[in-house]
C-alpha positions in Angstrom: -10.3 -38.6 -65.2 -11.7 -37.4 -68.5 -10.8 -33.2 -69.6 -13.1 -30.7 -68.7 -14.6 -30.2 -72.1 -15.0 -26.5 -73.1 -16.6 -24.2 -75.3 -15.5 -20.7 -76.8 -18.1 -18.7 -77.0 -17.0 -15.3 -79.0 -14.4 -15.6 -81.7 -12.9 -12.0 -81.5 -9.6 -11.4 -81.1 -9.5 -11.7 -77.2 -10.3 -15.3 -78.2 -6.7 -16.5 -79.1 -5.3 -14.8 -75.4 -7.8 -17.5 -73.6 -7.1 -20.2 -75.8 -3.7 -20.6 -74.6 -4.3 -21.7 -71.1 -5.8 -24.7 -72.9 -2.3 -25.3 -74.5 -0.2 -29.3 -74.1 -2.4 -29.5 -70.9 -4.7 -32.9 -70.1 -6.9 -31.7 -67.5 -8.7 -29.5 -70.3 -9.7 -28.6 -73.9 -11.3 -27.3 -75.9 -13.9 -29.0 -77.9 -16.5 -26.8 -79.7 -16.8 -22.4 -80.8 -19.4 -20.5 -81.6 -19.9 -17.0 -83.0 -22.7 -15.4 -84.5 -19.7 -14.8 -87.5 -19.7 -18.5 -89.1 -16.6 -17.6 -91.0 -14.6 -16.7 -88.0 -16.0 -19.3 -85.7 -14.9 -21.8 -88.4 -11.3 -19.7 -88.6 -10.6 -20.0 -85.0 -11.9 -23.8 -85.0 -9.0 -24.8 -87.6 -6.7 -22.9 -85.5 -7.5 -24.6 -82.5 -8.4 -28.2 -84.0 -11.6 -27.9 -82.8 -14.4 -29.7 -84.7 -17.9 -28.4 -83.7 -18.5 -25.1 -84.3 -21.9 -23.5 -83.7 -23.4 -20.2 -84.5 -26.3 -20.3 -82.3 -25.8 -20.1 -78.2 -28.6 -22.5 -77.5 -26.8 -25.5 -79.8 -23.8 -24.6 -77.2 -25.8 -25.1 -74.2 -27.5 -28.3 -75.8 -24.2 -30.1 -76.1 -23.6 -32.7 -73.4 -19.8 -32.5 -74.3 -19.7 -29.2 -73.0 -18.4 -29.0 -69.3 -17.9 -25.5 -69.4 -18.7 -22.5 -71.2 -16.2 -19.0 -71.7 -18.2 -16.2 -72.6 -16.2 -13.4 -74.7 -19.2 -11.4 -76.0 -20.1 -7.5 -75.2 -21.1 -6.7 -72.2 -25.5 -6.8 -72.1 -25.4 -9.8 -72.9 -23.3 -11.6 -70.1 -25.8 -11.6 -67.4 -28.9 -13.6 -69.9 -25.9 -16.0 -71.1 -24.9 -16.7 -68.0 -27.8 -17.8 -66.3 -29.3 -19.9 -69.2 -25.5 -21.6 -69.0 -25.8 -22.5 -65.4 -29.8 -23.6 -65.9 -27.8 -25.8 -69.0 -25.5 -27.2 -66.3 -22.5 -25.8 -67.7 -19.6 -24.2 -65.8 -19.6 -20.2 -66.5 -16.3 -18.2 -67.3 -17.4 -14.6 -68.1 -15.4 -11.8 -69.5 -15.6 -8.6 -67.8 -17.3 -6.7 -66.6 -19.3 -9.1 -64.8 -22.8 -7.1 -65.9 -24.3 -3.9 -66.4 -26.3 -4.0 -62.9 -25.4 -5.5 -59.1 -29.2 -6.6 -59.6 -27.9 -8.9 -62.9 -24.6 -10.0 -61.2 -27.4 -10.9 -58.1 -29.4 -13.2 -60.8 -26.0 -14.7 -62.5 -24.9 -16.1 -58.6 -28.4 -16.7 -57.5 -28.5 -19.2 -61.1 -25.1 -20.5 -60.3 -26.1 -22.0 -56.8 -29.1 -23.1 -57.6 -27.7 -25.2 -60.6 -24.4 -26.1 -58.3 -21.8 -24.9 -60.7 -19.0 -22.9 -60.5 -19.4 -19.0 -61.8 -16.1 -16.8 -62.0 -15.3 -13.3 -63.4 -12.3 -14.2 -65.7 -10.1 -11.4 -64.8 -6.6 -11.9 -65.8 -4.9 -8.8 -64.5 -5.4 -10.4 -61.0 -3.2 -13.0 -62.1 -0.3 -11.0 -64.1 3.0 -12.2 -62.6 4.5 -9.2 -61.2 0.9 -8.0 -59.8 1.1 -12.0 -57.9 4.4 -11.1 -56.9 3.3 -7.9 -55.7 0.6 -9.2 -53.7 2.5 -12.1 -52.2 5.5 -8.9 -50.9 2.1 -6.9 -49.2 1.2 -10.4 -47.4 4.4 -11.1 -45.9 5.1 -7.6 -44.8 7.8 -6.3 -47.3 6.6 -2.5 -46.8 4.3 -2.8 -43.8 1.0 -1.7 -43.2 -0.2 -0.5 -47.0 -1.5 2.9 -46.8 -2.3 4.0 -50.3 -2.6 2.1 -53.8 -2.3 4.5 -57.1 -3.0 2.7 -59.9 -2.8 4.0 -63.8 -3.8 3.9 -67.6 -3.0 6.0 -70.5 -3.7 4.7 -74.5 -1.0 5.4 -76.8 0.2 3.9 -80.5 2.1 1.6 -81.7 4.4 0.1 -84.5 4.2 -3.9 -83.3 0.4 -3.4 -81.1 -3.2 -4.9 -82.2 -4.4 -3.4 -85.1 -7.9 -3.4 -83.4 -10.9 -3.1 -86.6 -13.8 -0.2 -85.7 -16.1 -2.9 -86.0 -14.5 -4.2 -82.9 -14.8 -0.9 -81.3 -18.4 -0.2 -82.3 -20.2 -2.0 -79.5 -18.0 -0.6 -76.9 -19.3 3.4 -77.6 -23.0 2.3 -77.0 -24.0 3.0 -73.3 -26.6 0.6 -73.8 -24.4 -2.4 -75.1 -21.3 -1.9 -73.0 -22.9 -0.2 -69.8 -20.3 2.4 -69.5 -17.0 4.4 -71.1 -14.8 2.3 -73.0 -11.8 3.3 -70.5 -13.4 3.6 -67.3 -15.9 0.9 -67.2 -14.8 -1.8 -69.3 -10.7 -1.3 -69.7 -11.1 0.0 -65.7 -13.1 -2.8 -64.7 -9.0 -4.7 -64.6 -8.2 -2.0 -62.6 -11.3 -2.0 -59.9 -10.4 -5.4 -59.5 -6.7 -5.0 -58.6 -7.4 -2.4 -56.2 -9.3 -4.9 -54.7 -7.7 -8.0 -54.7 -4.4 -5.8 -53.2 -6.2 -3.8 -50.9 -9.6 -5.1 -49.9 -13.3 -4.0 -49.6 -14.1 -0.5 -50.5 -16.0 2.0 -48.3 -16.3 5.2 -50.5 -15.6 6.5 -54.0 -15.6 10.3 -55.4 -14.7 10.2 -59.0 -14.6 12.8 -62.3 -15.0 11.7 -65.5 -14.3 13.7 -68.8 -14.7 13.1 -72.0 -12.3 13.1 -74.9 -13.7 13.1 -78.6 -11.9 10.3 -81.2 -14.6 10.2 -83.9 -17.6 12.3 -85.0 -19.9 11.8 -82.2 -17.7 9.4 -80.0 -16.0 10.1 -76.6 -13.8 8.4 -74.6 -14.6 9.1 -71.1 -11.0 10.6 -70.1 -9.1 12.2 -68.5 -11.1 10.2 -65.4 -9.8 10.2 -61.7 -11.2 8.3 -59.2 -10.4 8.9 -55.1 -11.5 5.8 -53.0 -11.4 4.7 -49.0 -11.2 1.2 -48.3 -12.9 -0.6 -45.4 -9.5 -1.6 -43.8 -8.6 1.5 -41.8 -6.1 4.1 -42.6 -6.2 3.1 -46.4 -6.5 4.8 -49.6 -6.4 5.0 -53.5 -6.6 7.0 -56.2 -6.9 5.7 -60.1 -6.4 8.2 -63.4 -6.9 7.8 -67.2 -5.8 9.4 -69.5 -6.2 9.8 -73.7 -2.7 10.2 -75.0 -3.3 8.7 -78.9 0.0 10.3 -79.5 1.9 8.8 -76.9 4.7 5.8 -78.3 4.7 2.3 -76.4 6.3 -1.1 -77.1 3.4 -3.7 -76.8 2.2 -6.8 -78.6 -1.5 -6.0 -77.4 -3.4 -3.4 -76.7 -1.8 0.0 -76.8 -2.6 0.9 -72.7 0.0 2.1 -70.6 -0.7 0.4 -66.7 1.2 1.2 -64.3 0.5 0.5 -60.4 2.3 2.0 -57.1 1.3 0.6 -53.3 2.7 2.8 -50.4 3.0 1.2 -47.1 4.7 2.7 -43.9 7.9 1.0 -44.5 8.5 1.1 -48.6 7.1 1.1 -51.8 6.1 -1.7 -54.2 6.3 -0.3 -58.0 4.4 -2.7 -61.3 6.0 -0.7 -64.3 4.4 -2.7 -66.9 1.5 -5.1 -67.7 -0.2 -4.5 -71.1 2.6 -2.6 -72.7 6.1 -1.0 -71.7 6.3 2.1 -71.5 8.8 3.6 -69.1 12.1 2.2 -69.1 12.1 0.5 -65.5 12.1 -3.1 -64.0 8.7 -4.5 -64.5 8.7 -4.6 -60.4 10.8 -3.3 -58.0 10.4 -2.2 -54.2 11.8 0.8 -52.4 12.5 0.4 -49.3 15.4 1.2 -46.4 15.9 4.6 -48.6 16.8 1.7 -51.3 15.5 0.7 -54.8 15.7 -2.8 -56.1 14.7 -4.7 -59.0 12.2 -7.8 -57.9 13.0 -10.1 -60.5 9.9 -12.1 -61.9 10.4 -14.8 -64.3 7.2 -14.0 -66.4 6.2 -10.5 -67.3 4.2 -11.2 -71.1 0.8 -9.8 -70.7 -0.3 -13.1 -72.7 1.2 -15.1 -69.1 -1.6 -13.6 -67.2 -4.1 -15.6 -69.3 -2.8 -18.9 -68.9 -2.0 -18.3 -65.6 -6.3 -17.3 -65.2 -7.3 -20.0 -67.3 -5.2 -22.6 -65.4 -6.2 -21.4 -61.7 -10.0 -21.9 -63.2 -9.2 -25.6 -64.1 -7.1 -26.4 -61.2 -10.5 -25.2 -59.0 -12.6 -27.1 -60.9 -10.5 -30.7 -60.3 -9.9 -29.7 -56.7 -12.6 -27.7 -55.7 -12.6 -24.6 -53.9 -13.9 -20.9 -55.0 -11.9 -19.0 -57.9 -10.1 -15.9 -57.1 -13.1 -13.8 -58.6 -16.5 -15.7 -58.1 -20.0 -14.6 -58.7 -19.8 -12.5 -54.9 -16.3 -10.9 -55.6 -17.3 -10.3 -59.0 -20.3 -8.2 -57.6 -18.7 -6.5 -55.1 -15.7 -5.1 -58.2 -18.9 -4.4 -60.2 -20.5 -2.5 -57.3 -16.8 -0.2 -56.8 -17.0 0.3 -60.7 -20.2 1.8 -60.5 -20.1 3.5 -57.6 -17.5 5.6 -60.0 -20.1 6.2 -62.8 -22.9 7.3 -60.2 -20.4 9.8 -58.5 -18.9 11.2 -61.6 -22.9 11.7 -63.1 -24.7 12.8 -59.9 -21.3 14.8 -58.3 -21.6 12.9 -55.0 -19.9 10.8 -52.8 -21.1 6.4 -53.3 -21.1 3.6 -50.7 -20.0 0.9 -53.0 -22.6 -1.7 -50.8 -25.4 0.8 -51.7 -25.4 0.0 -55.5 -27.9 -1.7 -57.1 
């Protein structure tokens, strides 16, 4: 059976994390990039032996040696890319957040079925080995009915993180091009979708955003709490950011502190790490019988979680069946996230199902 042939589409520095799922595997590879930036489509194409390298969209989408398409491009334009992809025939892997509207995400599925390919939300925090670990421990029962999830994020510096360019930054503070804060709507869409995957459906959300300046004219939109009931009875979260600019972490990435707690009636599952480390704790552990123990996991590199996405993707579309985040799930996250914009904005309690 011949490799799903695939196509990069955004060059930025995201780029290189995705690329490595592709890595000494035969079931995939990747065979052409494109970004509007010639120079740094043709950088990444020599780093990735990669031949065909395009800086229109449309010569992507009229390749026939293009199985697959991963879209790594701001935010307004996922939902347009994403359909004329699936009317193309290509397979769709979009970066989050899935789009600025349920009524796009509704237009990116609706294209997806009707063309018979496979759409997924590439969200790799879902897939971070202690955060699997985690979820596997809540399935089997390790602390009992879950009762409450708290989940985490504060920025910080660095001496080894991304240097990340303003230019990469730019897109992110207009409402119009990424749909929402830099923290809270893009960075939070990881966490929306944990909460989620651990937890289930969401009923209600009551949230506060504030704003924090870091540039003439710019704001990140923290500190931000967010207070949420799930569908499932007797079960609860809460989710906080924070700007700390000042605050020291150890990472090779991004300079974001994520940290994640579930309470359940027996014990306590702790993640003490994902992007960067910042307390000095076990990655996972779990409290329980008035006990805390380290859970060891084998792989705890933020970098892990990308392969481990990009693999799960390929291994679904060999053997069929629906990715961890399809175009529905990817709605419903997209729907919670929201539902945290409109109450912050309008001061009111949101119903996740009634966003549009």
């Amino acid at each position: 059976m011949s490799p799903i042939r695939v196509a990069i589409v955004g060059c930025g520095r995201i780029s290189d994390l995705h690329a490595l799922g592709y890595r000494d595997i035969e079931d995939a590879r990747i065979v052409a990039v494109c970004d509007t930036d010639r120079r740094r489509a043709q950088t990444q194409a020599r780093v990735w032996g990669v031949e065909r390298v395009y800086t229109d969209y449309r010569q992507v989408l009229d390749d026939p040696q293009v199985d697959l398409v991963e879209l790594l491009v701001p935010h307004d334009l996922h939902a347009s890319m994403t359909v004329a992809a699936c009317r193309a025939g290509k397979h769709v892997s979009v970066q989050k957040p899935m789009a600025h509207t349920a009524a796009e995400a509704d237009q990116m599925i609706a294209a997806a079925r009707e063309a018979g390919v496979v759409l997924r939300v590439y969200e790799n925090f879902v897939f971070y080995p202690p955060h699997v670990q985690a979820k596997a421990m809540l399935e089997a029962g390790e602390i009992g009915e879950p009762q409450m999830i708290r989940l985490h994020v504060s920025t910080g510096k660095s001496k080894t993180g991304w240097k990340v360019p303003l230019s990469a930054w730019a897109w992110r503070f207009d409402q119009k091009r990424c749909g929402g804060g830099p923290l809270v709507f893009d960075h939070g869409y990881h966490l929306f979708s944990l909460a989620y995957h651990l937890m289930g459906p969401v009923e209600r959300v009551v949230a506060w955003i504030d704003r924090s300046p870091v540039m003439p004219t710019k704001y990140l939109d923290a500190p931000s709490v967010m207070m949420f009931q799930f569908k499932a009875p007797r079960r609860y979260g809460v989710m906080d950011f924070a700007h700390t600019p000042e605050m020291m972490m150890d990472s090779l990435y991004y300079n974001d502190d994520d940290r994640v707690e579930v309470i359940g009636e027996r014990g306590i599952i702790f993640v003490n790490r994902c992007t960067a480390k910042t307390v000095d704790l076990p990655p996972l552990m779990l409290f329980r019988d008035g006990k805390t123990t380290a859970i060891p996991v084998e792989r705890v590199e933020w970098h892990d979680s990308f392969v481990d996405c990009t693999r799960h993707l390929i291994e679904v579309l060999r053997h069929g069946g629906q990715p961890v985040l399809d175009g529905p799930t990817g709605k419903a996250v997209l729907q919670f996230t929201l539902a945290a914009q409109i109450s912050a904005r309008e001061g009111r309690e949101v119903r996740p199902d009634e966003v549009d």
